[in-house]
C-alpha positions as CSV (number, residue, x, y, z in Angstrom):
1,X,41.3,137.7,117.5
2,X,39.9,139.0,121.3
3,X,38.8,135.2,121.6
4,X,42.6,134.2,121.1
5,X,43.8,137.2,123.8
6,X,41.0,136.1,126.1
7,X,41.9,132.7,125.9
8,X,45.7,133.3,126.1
9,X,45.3,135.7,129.2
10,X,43.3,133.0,131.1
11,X,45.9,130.3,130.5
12,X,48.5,132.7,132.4
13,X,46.7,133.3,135.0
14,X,46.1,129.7,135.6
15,X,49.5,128.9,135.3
16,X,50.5,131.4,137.7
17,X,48.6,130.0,139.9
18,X,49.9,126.6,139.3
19,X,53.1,125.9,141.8
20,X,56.1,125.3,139.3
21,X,57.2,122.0,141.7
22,X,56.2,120.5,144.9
23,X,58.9,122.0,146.6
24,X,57.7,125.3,147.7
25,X,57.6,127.4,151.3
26,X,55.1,126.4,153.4
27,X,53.7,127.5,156.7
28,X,53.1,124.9,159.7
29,X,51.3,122.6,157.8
30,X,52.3,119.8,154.7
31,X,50.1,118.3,152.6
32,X,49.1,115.3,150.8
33,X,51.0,115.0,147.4
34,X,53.9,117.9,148.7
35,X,57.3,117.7,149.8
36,X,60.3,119.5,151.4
37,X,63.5,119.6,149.4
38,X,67.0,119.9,150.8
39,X,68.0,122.0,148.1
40,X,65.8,124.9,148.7
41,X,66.5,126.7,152.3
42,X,63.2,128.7,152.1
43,X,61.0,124.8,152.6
44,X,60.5,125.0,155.8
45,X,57.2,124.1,158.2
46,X,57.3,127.0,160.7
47,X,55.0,126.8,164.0
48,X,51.7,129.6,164.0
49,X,53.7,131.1,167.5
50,X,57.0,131.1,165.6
51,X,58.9,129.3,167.9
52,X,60.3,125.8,166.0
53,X,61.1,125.0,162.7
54,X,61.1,121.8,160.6
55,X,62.5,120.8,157.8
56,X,66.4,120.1,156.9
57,X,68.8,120.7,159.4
58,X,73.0,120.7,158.7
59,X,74.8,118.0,160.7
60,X,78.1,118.5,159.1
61,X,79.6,119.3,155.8
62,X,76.9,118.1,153.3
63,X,75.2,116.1,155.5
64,X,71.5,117.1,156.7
65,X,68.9,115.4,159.1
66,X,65.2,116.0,158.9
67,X,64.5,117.6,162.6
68,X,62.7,120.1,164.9
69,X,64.6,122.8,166.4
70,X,64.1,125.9,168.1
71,X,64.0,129.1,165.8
72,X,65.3,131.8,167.7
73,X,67.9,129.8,169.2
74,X,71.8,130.3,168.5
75,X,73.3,127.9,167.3
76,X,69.9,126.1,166.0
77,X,69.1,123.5,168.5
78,X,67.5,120.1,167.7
79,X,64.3,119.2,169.7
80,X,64.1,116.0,167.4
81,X,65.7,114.3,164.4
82,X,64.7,111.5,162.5
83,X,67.4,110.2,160.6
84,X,70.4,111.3,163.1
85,X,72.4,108.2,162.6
86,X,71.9,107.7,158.5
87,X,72.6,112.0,157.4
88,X,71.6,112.5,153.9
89,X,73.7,114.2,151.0
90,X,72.4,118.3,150.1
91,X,71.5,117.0,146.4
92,X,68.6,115.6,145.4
93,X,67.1,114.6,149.0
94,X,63.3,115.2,150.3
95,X,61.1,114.5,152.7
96,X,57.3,113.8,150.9
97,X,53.7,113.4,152.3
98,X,52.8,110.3,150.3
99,X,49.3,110.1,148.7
100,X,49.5,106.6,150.4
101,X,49.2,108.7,154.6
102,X,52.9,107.5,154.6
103,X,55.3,110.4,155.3
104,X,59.0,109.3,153.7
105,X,62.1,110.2,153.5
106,X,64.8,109.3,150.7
107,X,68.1,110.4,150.0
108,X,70.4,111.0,146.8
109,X,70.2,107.8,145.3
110,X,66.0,107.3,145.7
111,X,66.5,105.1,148.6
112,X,64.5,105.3,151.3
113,X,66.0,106.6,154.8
114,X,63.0,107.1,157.2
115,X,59.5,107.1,157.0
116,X,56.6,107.0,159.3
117,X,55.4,103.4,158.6
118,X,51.3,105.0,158.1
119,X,48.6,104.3,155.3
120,X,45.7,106.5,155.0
121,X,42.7,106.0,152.9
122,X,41.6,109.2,154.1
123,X,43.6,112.6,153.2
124,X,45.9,113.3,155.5
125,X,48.6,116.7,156.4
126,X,51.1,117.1,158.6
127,X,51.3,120.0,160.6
128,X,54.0,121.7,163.3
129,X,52.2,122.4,166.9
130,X,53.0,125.3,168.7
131,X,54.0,122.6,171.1
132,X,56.7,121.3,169.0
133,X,55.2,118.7,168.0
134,X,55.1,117.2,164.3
135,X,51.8,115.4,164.2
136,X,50.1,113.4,160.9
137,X,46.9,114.0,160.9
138,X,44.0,112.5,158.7
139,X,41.6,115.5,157.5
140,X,38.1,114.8,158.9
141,X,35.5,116.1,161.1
142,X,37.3,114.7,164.1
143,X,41.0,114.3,162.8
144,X,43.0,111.6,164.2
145,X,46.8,111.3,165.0
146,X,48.5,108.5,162.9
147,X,51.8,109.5,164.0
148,X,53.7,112.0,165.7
149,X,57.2,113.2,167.2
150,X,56.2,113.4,171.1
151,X,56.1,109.6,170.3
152,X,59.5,109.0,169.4
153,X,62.1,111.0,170.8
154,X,65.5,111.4,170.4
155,X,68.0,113.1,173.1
156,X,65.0,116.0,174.4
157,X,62.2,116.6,175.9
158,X,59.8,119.6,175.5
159,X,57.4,121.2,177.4
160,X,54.0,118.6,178.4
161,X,55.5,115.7,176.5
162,X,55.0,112.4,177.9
163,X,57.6,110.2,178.4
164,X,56.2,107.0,178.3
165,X,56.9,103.3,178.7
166,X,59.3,101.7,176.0
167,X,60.6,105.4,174.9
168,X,63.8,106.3,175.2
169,X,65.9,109.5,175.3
170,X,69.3,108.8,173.6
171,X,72.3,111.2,173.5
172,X,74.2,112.4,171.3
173,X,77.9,110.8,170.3
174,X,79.7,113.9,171.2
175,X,80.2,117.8,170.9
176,X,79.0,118.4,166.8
177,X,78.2,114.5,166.3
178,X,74.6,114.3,166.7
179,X,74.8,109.9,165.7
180,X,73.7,108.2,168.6
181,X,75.8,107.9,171.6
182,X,75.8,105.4,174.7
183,X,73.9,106.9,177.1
184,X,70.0,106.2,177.7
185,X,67.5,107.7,179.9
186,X,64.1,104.4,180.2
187,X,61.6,103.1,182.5
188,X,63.3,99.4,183.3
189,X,61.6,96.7,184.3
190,X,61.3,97.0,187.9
191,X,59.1,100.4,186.6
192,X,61.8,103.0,187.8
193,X,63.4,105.7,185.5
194,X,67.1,105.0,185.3
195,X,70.0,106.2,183.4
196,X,72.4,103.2,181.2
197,X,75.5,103.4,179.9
198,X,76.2,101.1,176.8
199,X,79.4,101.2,175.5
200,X,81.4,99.3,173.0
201,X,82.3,96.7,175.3
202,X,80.1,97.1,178.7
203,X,76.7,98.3,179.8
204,X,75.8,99.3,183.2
205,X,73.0,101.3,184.9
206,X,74.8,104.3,186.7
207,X,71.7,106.3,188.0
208,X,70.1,106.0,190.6
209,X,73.4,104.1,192.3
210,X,73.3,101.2,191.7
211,X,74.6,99.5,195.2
212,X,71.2,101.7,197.0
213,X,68.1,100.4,197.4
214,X,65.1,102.7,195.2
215,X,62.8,102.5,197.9
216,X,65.8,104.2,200.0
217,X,65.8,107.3,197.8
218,X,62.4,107.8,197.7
219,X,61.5,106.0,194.7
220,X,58.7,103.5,194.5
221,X,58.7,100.4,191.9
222,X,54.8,99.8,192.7
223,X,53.0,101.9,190.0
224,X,51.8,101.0,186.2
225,X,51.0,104.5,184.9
226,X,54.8,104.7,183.6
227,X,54.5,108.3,182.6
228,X,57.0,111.2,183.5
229,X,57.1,114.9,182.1
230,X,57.7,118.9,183.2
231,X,55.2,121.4,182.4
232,X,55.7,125.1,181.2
233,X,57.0,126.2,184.6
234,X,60.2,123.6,185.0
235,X,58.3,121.5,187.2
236,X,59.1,117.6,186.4
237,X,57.6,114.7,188.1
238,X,57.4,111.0,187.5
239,X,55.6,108.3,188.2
240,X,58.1,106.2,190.6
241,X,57.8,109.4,192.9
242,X,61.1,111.0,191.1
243,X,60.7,115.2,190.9
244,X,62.2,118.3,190.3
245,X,61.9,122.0,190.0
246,X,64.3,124.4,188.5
247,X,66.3,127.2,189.4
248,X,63.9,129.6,187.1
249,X,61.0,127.9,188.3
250,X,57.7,129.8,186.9
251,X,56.5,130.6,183.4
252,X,58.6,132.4,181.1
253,X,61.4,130.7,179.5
254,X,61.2,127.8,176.6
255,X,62.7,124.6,178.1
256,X,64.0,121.5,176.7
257,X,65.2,118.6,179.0
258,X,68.0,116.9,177.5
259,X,70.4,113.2,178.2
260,X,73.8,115.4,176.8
261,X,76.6,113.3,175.0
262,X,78.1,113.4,178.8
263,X,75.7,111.5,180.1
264,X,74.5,113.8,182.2
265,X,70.6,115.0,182.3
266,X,70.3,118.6,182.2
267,X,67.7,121.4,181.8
268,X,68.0,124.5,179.9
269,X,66.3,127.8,179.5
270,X,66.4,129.8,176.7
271,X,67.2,133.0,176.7
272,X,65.5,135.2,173.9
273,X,67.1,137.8,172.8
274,X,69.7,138.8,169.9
275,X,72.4,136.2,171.4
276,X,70.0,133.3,171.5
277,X,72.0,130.8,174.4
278,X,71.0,128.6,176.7
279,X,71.4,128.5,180.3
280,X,71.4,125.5,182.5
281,X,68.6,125.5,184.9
282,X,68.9,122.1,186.4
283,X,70.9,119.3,186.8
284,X,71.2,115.6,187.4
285,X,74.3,114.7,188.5
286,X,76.6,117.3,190.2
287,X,80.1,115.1,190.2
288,X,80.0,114.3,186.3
289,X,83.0,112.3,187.1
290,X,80.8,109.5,188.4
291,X,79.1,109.1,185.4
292,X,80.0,105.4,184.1
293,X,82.0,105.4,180.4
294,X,83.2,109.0,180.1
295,X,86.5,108.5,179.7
296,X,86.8,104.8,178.5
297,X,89.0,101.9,179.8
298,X,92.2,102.6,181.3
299,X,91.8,106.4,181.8
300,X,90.4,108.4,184.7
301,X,88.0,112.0,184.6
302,X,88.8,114.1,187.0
303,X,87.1,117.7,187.4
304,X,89.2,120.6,187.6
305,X,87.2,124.0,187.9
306,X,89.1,125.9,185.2
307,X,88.8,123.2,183.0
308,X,85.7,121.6,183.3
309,X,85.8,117.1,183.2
310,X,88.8,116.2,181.6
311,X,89.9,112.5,180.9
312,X,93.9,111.5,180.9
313,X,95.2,107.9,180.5
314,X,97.2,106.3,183.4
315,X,100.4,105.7,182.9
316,X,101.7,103.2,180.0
317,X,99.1,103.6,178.4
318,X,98.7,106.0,175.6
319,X,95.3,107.2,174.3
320,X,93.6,105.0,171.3
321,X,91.7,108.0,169.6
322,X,92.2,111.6,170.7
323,X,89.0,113.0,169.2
324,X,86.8,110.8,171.2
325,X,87.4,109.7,174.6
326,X,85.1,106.8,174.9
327,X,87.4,104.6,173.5
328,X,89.6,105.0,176.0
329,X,93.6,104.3,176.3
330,X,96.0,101.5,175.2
331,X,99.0,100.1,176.8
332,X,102.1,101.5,175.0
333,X,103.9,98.3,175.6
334,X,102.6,94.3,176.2
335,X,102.0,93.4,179.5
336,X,103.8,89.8,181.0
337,X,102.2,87.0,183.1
338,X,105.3,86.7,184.2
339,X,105.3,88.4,187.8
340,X,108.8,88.9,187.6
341,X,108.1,91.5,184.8
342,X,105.9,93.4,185.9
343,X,105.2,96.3,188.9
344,X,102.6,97.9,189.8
345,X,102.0,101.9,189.5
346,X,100.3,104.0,192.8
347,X,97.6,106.1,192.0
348,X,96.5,107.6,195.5
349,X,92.9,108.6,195.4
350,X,91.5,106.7,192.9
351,X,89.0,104.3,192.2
352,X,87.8,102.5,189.4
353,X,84.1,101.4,189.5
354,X,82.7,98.1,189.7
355,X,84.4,95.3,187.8
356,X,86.0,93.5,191.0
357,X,87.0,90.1,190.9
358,X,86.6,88.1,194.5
359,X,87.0,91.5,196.8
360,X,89.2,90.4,199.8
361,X,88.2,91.2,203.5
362,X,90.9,92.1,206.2
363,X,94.2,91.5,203.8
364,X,97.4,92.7,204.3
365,X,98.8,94.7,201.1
366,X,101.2,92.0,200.4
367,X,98.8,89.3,200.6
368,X,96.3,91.8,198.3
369,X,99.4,92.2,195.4
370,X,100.2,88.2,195.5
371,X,96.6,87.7,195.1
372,X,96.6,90.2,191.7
373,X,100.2,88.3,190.6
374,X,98.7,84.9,190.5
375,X,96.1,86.2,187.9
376,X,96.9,86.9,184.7
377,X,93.3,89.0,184.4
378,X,94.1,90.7,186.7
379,X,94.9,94.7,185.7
380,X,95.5,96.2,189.2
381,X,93.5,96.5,192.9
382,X,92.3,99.1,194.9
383,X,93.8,98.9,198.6
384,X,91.3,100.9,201.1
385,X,91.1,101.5,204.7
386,X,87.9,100.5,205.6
387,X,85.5,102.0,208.9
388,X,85.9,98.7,210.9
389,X,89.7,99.4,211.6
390,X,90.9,96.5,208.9
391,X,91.8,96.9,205.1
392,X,90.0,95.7,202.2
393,X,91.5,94.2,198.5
394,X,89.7,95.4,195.6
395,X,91.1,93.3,192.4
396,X,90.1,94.8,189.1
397,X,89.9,92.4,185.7
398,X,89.0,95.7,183.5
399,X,90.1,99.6,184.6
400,X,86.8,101.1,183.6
401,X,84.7,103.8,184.9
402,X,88.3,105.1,187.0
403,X,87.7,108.9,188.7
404,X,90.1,111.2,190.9
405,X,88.6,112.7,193.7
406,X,90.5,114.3,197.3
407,X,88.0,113.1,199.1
408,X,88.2,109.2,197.9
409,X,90.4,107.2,201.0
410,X,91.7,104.3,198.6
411,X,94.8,104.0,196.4
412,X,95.0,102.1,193.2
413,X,98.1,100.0,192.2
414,X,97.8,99.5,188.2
415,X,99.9,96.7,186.5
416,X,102.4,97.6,184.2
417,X,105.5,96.6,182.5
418,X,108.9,96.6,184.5
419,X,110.8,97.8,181.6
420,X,108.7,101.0,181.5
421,X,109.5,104.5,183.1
422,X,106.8,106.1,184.9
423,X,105.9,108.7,187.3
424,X,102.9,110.6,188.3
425,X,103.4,113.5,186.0
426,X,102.7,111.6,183.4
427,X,99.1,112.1,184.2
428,X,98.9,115.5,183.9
429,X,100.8,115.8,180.7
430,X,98.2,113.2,178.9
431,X,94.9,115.5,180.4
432,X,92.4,116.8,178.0
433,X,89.2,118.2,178.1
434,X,86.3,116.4,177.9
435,X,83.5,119.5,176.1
436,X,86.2,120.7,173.6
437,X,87.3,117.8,171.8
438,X,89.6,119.3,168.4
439,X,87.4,120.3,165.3
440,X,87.9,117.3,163.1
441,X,85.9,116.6,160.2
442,X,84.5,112.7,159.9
443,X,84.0,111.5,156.1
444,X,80.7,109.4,156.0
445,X,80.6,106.5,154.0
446,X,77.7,106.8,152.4
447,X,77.1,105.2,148.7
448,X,74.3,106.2,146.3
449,X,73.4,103.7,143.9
450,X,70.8,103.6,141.3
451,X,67.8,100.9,142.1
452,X,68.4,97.8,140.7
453,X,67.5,97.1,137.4
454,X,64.9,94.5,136.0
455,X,67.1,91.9,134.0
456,X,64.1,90.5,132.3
457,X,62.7,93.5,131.6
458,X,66.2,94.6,130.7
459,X,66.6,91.7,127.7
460,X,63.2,92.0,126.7
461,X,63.8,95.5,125.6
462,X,67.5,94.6,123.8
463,X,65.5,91.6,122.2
464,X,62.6,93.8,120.7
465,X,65.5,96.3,119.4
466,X,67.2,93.8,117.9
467,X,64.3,91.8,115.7
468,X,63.2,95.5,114.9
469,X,66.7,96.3,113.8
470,X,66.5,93.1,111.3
471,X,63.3,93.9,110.4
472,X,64.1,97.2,109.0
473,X,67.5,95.5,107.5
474,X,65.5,92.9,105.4
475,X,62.6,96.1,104.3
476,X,65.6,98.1,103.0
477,X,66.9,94.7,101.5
478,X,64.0,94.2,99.7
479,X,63.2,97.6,98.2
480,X,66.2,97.8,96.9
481,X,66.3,94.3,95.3
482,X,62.7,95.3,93.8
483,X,63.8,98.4,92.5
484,X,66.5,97.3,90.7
485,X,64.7,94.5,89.1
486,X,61.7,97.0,88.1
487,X,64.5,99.8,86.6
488,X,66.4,97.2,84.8
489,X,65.8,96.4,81.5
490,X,65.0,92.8,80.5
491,X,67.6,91.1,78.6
492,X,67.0,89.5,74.9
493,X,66.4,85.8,76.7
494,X,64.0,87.0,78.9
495,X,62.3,88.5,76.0
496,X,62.1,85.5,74.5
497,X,60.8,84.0,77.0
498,X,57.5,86.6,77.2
499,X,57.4,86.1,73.4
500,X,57.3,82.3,73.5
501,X,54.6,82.3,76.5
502,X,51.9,85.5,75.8
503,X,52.8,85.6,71.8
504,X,53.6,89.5,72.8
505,X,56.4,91.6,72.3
506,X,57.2,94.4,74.9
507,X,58.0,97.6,73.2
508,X,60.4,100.8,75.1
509,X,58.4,104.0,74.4
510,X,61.4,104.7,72.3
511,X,61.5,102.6,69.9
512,X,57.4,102.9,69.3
513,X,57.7,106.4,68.6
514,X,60.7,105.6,66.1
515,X,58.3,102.8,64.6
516,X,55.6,105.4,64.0
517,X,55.1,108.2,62.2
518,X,52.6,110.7,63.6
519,X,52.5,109.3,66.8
520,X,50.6,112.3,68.6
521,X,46.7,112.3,67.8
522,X,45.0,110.3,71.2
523,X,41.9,108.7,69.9
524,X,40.4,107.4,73.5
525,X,41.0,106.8,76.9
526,X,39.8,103.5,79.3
527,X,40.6,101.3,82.2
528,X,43.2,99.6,80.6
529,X,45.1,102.5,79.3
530,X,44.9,105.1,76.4
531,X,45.0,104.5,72.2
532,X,46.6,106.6,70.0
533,X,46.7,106.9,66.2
534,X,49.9,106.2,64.5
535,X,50.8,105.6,60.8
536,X,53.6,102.6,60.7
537,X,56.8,102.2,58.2
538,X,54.6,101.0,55.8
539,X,51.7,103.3,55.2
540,X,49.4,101.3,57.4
541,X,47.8,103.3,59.8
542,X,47.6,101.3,63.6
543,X,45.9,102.0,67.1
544,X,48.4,102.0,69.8
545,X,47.7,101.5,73.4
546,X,49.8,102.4,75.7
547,X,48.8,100.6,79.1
548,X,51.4,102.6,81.8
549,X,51.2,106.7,81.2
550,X,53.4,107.1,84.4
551,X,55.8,105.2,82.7
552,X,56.1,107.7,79.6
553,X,59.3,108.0,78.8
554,X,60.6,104.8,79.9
555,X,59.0,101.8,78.9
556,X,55.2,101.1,77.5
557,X,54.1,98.0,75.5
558,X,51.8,98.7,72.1
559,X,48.7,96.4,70.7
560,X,48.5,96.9,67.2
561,X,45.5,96.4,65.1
562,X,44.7,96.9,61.6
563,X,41.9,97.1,58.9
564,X,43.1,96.9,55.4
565,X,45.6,99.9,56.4
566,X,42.7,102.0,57.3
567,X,42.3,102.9,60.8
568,X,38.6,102.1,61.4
569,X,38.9,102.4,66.0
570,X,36.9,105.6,66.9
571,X,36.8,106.3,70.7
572,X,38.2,103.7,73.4
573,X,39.7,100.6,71.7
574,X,37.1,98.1,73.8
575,X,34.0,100.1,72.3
576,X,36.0,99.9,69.2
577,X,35.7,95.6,69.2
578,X,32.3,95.4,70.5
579,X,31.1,97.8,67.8
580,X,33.0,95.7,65.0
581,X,31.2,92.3,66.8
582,X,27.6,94.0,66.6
583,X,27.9,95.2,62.9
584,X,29.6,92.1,61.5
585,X,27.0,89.7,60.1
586,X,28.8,86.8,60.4
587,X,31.5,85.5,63.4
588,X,34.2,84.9,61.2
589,X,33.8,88.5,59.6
590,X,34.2,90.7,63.0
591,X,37.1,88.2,64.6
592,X,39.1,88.9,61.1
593,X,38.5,92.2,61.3
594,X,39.6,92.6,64.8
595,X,42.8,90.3,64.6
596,X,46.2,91.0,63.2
597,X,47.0,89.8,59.7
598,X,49.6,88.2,60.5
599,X,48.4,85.3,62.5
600,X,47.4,83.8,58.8
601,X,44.2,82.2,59.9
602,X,46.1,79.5,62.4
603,X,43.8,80.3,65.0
604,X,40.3,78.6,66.4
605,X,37.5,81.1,65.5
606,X,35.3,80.0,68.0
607,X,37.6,79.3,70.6
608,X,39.1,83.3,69.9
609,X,35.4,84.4,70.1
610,X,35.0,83.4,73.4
611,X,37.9,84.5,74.4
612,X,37.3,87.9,73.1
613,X,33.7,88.2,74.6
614,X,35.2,87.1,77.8
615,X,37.5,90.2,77.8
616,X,34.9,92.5,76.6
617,X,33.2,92.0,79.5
618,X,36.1,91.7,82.0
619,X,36.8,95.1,80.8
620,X,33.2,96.7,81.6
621,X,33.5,100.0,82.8
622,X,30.8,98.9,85.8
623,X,32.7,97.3,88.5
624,X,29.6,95.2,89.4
625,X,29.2,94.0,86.0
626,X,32.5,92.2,85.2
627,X,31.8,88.4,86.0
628,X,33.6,86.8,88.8
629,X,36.4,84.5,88.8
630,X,34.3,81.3,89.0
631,X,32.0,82.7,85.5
632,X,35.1,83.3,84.0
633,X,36.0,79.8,84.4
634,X,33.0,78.6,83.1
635,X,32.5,80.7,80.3
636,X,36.0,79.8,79.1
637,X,35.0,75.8,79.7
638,X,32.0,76.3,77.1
639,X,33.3,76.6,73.2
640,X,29.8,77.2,71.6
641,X,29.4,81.0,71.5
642,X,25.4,80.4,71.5
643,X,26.3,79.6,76.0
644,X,27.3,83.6,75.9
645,X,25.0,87.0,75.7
646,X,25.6,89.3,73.3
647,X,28.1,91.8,74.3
């Protein structure tokens, strides 16, 4: 009984040291076999200095990216994300370290969303720097980095991570979208760090300007060591000569260096305390107006100090989708090639970017408008008063990239229908800011199916079902067909059939113990069944052997044998025969004796002899002494008795 306690005790404590799931709170490091669910708030990897997180991170309502952000920060922020453009659903999702070295990442449905493309014969973990960064690392002597975040950015920078050639920063879509958006900070070809816009109909590089020279800002094109960073103090440098310092320069702060859905390249400091915000320490470009694709084709940013950039479409044209700007605005009505329908609109200080057909030197302004009637591409033109005393003509096939500044000289005429009513005020009525877009909520269409099932396997399985199902249908068949044929009685033909062919009649246990009187002394017992000793109808007194006991009550056949009425069998009926065959001093005395009167002598004595010592010995109580199948045969082929033993 204290063997059983002792036992019992140990087996708790080893399953209370046993974790229930591989979901479970961990501390900066995940290992082999583990993995972070989405359901449980508490799995988290949390850096050894306490300043970033990992682990699931809410990008809307029910949707959640695997990502790096800053702990003490308010709201979290997102250093890195790794599935920002394919969110995941708050059921059933993980992230797991593979026994393979590969770290994935599935969603709902089982299908695979991200993963680090790795292999590992050796054991492997990942762990959270206090860096920030989220490093694989095989477990040896001298680990070594399979993969890692620094490697593969997103929209941010941290602290002494390299910025390398063929990585990108990408921003964010907008305010509370973090998809990818259209702005990208790379090294290009010519090895200088530039910024790109790539919208839904255009691309163009917008920093440095375009229409300068590099080497005239101080950049250089001649260096191979394509590398650009900022260390803990806000210090950046890169390696076409581009640099900057903050306005908090020193150590102190955390910084992140971030491409915001603005396009705009920005650095902030966080403050920690309780509120957790950031302040911007740095920035790239000072007129945010001039960044290409902000407001989308046929509108114009302007910046108004109370108000921050905000975008409004000109007018005629009314705005395709108000909760995101880059898709610009629409004309409210068709615009002619007819020059007879159409006028154009004045828009003093404003310009829009690039996208000039033919420009015009020293042109008149009527000769400038005939040249934009005659062209059915043509959307407007920018008429400017250039330095060299004469005026230029600016044609635009596509309004894009348009701005409103004071200090620009030019005016823009914009094409639009005749039939329309416009002033300038329109402008101001359509305005909207560009950081505070309205809260609305975006449904993702996002589908979880089950993998695909195996159609062989699949009729394989029904097929198997369906010969077992038979097979059980033709078992049940049969029993029952066998059991009704064993419980039923035979009928009088088919007992004339048995008595024809064996010469024996097959007696119910009934009527036996109606055909004898005293049926209830047992004289002996054997293989082939148990005698009893009976007295018949007519005095004679018979040994009856019943061959089936488990059948008492049903059915049993008798063998009845006489001796001038007396009942001479003592013990079991065989010893009885071979008893009477070595007293008798003759053959023909023992086979009468042995026989039933009734037969009237029409019989073969020697043949029956045979026969008889043939059963004798099939019916030896010594399994190794009955004869065989083949000396039965033969025995039964030889009719002299002299050819058999004595039994």
């Amino acid at each position: 009984m204290d063997m059983d306690i002792s036992i019992s005790i140990l087996l708790l404590l080893l399953l209370l040291q046993t974790p229930l799931s591989s979901s479970q709170t961990f501390d900066n490091v995940l290992r082999q076999g583990s993995s972070l669910s989405v359901e449980k708030s508490s799995d988290q990897l949390i850096s050894a200095n306490g300043v970033y997180s990992a682990g699931f991170f809410a990008v809307g309502e029910n949707a959640f990216s695997f990502a790096v952000w800053f702990t003490k920060s308010s709201p979290p922020t997102a250093a890195w994300m790794a599935n920002r453009d394919m969110p995941v659903n708050g059921k059933a999702s993980k992230i797991s370290l593979l026994r393979s070295g590969d770290l994935s990442f599935t969603d709902a449905g089982g299908i695979q969303i991200w993963n680090s493309e790795t292999f590992s014969a050796s054991p492997v973990q990942l762990v959270l720097s206090d860096t920030g960064n989220l490093d694989l690392l095989t477990v040896e002597n001298k680990p070594r980095s399979l993969w890692q975040s620094f490697k593969s950015p997103t929209d941010t920078l941290l602290p002494n991570q390299p910025f390398i050639r063929g990585a990108q920063l990408v921003s964010y879509r907008s305010r509370g979208n973090y998809s990818s958006g259209f702005y990208k900070l790379f090294f290009d070809t010519d090895n200088v760090l530039r910024l790109l816009y790539s919208g839904p109909e255009i691309s163009t590089i917008y920093w440095p300007d375009p229409i300068i020279l590099v080497f005239d800002l101080g950049r250089t094109t001649y260096n191979n060591n394509l590398t650009a960073a900022f260390n803990d103090s806000g210090y950046f440098k890169s390696s076409d000569n581009y640099n900057f310092i903050t306005s908090d320069f020193g150590i102190g702060p955390r910084r992140r260096l971030t491409l915001d859905f603005d396009g705009n390249l920005r650095m902030y400091s966080l403050k920690e305390d309780a509120t957790g915000e950031w302040d911007v320490s740095w920035q790239l470009e000072a007129q945010p107006c001039k960044i290409h694709g902000l407001c989308g084709p046929n509108s114009l940013c302007s910046y108004v100090p109370e108000s921050s950039t905000v975008c409004f479409c000109l007018p005629g044209f009314k705005v395709k989708n108000s909760t995101d700007w880059s898709y610009g605005c629409e004309l409210e009505s068709k615009l002619s090639c007819n020059h007879t329908e159409v006028v154009f609109q004045e828009l003093p200080h404003v310009d829009f970017y690039g996208y000039d057909m033919p420009i015009g030197y020293n042109y008149t302004f009527t000769e400038c408008k005939n040249k934009c009637l005659e062209s059915c591409d043509c959307q407007g033109f920018m008429f400017r008063y250039e330095e060299r005393g004469v005026y230029d003509c600016y044609s635009k096939y596509a309004l894009l990239n348009g701005y409103r500044s004071p200090n620009f000289r030019g005016i823009m005429y914009v094409k639009v229908p005749k039939s329309g009513n416009f002033s300038n005020n329109g402008i101001s009525q359509r305005m909207t800011t560009i950081g505070c877009p309205p809260q609305v909520s975006i449904e993702l269409n996002r589908m979880y199916k089950k993998p695909k099932e195996n159609e062989s396997l699949r009729f394989l399985v029904w097929f198997a079902t369906g010969v077992g199902c038979i097979e059980v249908t033709c078992i049940f068949l049969v029993w029952c067909f066998l059991y009704r044929n064993n419980s039923r009685e035979p009928d009088a033909t088919t007992l004339g059939y048995i008595l024809a062919a064996t010469g024996f009649k097959r007696f119910s246990y009934n009527e036996l113990k109606k055909a004898t009187l005293g049926f209830s002394k047992e004289i002996g017992r054997g293989a082939g069944g148990i005698v009893y000793k009976g007295t018949l109808s007519d005095g004679r007194i018979a040994a009856i052997k019943r061959l089936n006991e488990a059948n008492q009550g049903k059915s049993a056949i008798g063998n009845l044998k006489f001796d001038n009425g007396e009942l001479t069998a003592q013990g079991r009926l065989v010893e009885w025969v071979k008893e009477k065959m070595n007293k008798a001093a003759t053959r023909d005395s023992w086979v009468e004796e042995i026989l039933d009167p009734s037969l009237e002598c029409e019989y073969d004595t020697k043949k029956l002899e045979v026969l008889v010592r043939v059963a004798s010995q099939c019916l030896e109580e010594d399994r190794d002494a009955r004869p065989t199948m083949r000396e039965v045969v033969e025995m039964l082929l030889h009719n002299n008795s002299q050819d058999f033993p004595d039994a």
